[in-house]
N, C-alpha and C positions, 0 to 999 in steps of 0.2 A: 687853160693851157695856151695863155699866150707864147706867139711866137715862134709855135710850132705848125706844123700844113698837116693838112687831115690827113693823110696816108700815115705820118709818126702819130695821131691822135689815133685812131683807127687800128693802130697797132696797141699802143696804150691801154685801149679802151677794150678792146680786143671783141669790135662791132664793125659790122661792114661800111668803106669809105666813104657809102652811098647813103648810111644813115648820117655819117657825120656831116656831109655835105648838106642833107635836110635840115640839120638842128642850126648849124651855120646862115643859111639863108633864111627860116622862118624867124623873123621877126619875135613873134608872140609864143615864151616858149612858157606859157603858164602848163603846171601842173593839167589843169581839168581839160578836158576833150570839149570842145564846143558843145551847147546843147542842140540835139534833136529834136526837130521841130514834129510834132506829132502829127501823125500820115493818118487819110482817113481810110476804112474799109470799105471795099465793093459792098460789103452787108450793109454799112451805115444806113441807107435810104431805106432800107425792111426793116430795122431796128425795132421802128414802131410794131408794127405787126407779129414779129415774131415775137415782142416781149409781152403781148395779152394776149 
């Protein structure tokens, strides 16, 4: 949609101007969500223990 200002895309698209303005500015608009770096649990350090 060149050529047009997010408020006529926004209308268009019929998303708030606040999303367009997100997709406008982020650079990287790949499909996939970044990966999640996997978090450890308070349990982890018992792990041993509780699993014999």
């Amino acid at each position: 949609m060149r050529g047009h200002n997010a408020s006529e895309i926004s209308r268009t698209l019929e998303v708030f101007h606040d999303t367009v303005y997100r997709y406008l500015e982020d650079p990287d608009l790949s499909p996939q969500p970044p990966a999640r770096r996997k978090s450890t649990s308070v349990m982890d350090q018992h792990r041993p223990l509780i699993v014999s």
